[in-house]
C-alpha positions as CSV (number, residue, x, y, z in Angstrom):
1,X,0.0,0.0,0.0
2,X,1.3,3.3,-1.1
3,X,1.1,6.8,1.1
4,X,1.0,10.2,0.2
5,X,4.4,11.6,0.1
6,X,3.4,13.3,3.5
7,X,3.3,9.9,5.1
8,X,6.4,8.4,5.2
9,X,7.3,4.7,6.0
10,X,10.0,2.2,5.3
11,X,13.0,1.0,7.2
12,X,15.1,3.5,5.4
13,X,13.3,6.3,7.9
14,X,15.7,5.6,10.6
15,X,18.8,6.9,8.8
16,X,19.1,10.5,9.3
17,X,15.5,11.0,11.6
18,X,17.7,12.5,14.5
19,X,19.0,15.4,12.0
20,X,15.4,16.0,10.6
21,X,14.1,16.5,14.0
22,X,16.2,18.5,15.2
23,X,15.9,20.5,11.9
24,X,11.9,20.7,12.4
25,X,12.6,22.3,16.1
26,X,13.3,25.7,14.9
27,X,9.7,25.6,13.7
28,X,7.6,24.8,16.9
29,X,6.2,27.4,18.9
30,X,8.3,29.8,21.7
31,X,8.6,28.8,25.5
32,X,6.0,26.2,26.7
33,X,5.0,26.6,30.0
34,X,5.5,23.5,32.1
35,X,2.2,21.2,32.6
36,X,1.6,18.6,36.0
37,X,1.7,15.0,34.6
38,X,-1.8,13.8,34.8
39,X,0.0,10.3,35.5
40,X,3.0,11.7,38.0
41,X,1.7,11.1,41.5
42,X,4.6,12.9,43.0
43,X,3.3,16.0,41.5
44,X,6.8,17.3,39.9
45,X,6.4,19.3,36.4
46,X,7.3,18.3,33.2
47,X,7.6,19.9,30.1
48,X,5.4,19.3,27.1
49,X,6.9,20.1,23.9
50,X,4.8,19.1,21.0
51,X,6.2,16.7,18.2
52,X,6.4,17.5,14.5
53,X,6.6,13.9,14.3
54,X,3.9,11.3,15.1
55,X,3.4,7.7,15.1
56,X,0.7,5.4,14.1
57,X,0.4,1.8,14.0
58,X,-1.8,0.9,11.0
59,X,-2.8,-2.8,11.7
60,X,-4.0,-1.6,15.3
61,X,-5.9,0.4,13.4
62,X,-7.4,-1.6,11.2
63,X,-8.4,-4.3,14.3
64,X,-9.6,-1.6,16.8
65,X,-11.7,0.7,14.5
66,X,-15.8,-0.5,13.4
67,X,-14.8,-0.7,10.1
68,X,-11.8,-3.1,10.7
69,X,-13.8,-4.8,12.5
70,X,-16.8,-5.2,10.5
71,X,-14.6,-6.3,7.7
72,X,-12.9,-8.7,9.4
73,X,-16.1,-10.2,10.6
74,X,-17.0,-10.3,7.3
75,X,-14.6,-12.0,6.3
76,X,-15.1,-14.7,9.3
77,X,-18.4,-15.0,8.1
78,X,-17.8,-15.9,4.4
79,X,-15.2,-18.1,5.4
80,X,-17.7,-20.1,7.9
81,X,-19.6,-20.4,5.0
82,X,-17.5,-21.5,2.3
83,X,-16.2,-24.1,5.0
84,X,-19.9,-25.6,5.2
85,X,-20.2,-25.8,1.4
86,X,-17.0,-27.5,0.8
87,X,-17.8,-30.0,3.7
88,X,-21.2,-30.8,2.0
89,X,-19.5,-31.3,-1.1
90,X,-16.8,-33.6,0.2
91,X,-19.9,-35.6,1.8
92,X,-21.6,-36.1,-1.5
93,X,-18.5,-37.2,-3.4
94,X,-17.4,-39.7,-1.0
95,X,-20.7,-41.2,-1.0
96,X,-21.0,-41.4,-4.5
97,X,-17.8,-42.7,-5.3
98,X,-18.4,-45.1,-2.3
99,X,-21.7,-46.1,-4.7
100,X,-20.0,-46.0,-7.6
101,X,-17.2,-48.8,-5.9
102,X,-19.9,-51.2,-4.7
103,X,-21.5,-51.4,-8.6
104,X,-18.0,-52.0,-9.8
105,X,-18.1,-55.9,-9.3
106,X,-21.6,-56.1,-11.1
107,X,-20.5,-53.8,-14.0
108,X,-18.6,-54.1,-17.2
109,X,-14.8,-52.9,-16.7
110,X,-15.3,-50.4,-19.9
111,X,-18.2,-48.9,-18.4
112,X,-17.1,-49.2,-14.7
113,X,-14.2,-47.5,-16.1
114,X,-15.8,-44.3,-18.2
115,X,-18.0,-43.9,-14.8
116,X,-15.1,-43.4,-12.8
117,X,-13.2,-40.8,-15.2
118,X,-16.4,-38.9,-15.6
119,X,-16.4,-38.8,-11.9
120,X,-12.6,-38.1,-11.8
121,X,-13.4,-34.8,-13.8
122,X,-16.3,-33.5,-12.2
123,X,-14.6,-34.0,-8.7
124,X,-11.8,-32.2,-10.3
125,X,-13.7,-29.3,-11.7
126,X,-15.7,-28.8,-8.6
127,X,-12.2,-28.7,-6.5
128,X,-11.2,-25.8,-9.1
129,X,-14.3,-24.1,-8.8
130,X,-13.7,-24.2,-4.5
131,X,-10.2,-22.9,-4.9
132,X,-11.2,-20.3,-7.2
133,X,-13.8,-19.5,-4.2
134,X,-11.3,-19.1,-1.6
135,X,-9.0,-17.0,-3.7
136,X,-11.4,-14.5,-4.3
137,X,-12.5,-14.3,-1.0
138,X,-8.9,-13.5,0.0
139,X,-8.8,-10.8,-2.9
140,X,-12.1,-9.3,-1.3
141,X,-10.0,-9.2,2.0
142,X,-7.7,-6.9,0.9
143,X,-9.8,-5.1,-1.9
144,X,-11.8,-4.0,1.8
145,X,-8.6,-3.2,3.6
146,X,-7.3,-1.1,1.1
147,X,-10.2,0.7,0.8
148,X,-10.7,1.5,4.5
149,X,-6.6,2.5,4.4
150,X,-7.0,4.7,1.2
151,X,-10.7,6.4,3.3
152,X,-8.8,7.2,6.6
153,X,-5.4,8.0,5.5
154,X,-6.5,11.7,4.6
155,X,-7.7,12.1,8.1
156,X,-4.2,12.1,9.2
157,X,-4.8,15.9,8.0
158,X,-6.9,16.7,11.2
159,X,-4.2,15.3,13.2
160,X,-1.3,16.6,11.8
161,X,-3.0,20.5,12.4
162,X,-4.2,19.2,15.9
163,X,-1.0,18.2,17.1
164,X,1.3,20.9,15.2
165,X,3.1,18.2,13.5
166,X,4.6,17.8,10.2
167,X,4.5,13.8,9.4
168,X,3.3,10.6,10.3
169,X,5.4,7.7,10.8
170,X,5.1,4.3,10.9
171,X,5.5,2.9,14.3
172,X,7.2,-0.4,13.0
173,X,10.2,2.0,11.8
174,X,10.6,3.4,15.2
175,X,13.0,1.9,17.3
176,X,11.9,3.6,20.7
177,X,9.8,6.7,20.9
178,X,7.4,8.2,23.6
179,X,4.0,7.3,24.4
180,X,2.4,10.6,23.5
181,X,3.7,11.0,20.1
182,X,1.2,7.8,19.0
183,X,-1.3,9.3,17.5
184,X,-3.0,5.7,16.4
185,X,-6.0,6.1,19.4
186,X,-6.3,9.5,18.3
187,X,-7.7,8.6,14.3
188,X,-9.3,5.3,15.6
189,X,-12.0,7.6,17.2
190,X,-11.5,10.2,14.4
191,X,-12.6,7.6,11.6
192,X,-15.4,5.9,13.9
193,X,-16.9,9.0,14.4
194,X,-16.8,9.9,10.4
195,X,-17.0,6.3,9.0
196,X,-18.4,4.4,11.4
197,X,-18.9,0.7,9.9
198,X,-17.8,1.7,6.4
199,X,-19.6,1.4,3.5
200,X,-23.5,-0.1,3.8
201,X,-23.0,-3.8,3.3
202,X,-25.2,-3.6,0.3
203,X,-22.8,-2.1,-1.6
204,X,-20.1,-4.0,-1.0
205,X,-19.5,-7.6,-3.5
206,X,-22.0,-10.6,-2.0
207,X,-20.1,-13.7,-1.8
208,X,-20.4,-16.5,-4.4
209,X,-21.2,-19.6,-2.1
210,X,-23.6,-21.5,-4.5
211,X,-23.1,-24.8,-4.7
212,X,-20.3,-25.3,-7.3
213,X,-21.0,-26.4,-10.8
214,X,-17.8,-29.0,-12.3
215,X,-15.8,-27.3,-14.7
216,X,-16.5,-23.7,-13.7
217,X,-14.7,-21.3,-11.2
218,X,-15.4,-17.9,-9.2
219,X,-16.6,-15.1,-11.4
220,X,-13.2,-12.6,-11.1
221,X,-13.6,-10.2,-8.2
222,X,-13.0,-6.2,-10.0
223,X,-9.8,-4.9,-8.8
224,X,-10.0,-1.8,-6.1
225,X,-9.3,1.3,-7.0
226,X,-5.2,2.7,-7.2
227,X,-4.1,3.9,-3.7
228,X,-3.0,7.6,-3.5
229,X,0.0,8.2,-5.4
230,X,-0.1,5.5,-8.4
């Protein structure tokens, strides 16, 4: 997934991150008056001095917001589903070729023998058709998280000006950074309050768990739309 410029992420963000910070200090406001620490019970003073850079972690975002989280259940859901089906479908061929094993001592080996490579290739086909299932199921997956990470990455905007920062980081790039510059919390109640479950489940693709037909697959699933950038 690509970010706006704005957004930075990658490993190669360590390298030189001291220099740009202390570059962006000359920007931040004048004196700020020291604040009690809300969590200091010994009452001493600390200073407060906002961050022009912030961290977010993005799959604790994705798991802790309604969307996520109605996506991922979604997901659960289809996958509950397509379990049942291909169980049912296992059932049905085992009996039959169960069936078809008991004739074969009262049938001609020619026939017996064109009755078991039809079966062959329909249990074949309908395998294909399953797997074909799965797979687009897993390309729904990330079609949805793309689409929640392309929705809420602009929202970092609102935060940014909030804060007085300048960028957003990645926290997986971070080596060790303070609690207060994590700004992940922050956006999860930001996009709730805007998005809330996402997009009305009627507009999103219904799942394809008919019962498969041999020799055909999954009807494609469309591709999402380009992140930001491409």
């Amino acid at each position: 997934m690509r970010f706006p410029p704005r957004f930075i992420e990658g490993p190669g963000l360590c390298l030189g991150l001291v220099a740009l910070v202390a570059g962006l200090g000359g920007i931040l406001p004048g004196p700020v008056a020291a604040q009690q620490s809300a969590g200091d019970s010994r009452g001493e003073a600390v200073i407060r001095v906002p961050s022009p850079v912030l961290t977010l972690d993005w799959e604790a975002l994705f798991e802790t917001t309604r969307w996520g989280k109605r996506i991922r259940a979604d997901l659960a859901a289809e996958s509950r589903a397509l379990s049942d089906e291909n169980n049912r479908i296992a059932d049905d061929l085992i009996a039959e070729e169960k069936a078809l094993t008991e004739r074969r001592a009262t049938m001609d080996p020619t026939a017996f023998r064109t009755e078991a490579n039809a079966f062959d290739e329909r249990a074949t086909g309908i395998r294909n058709a399953q797997k074909a299932k799965a797979q687009a199921l897993s390309r729904r997956f990330e079609e949805s998280r793309q689409a929640f990470f392309e929705a809420v990455t602009p929202m970092l905007d609102d935060i940014l000006a909030k804060r007085g920062a300048v960028m957003v980081l990645d926290r997986r790039v971070i080596i060790r950074g303070l609690a207060e510059a994590d700004v992940t919390d922050d956006l999860v109640r930001l996009v709730d309050g805007k998005l809330g479950d996402g997009p009305a489940a009627a507009e999103a693709a219904a799942p394809d768990t008919s019962a498969a037909t041999p020799g055909t697959v999954a009807p494609e699933t469309p591709a999402a739309p380009a992140a930001p950038g491409n």
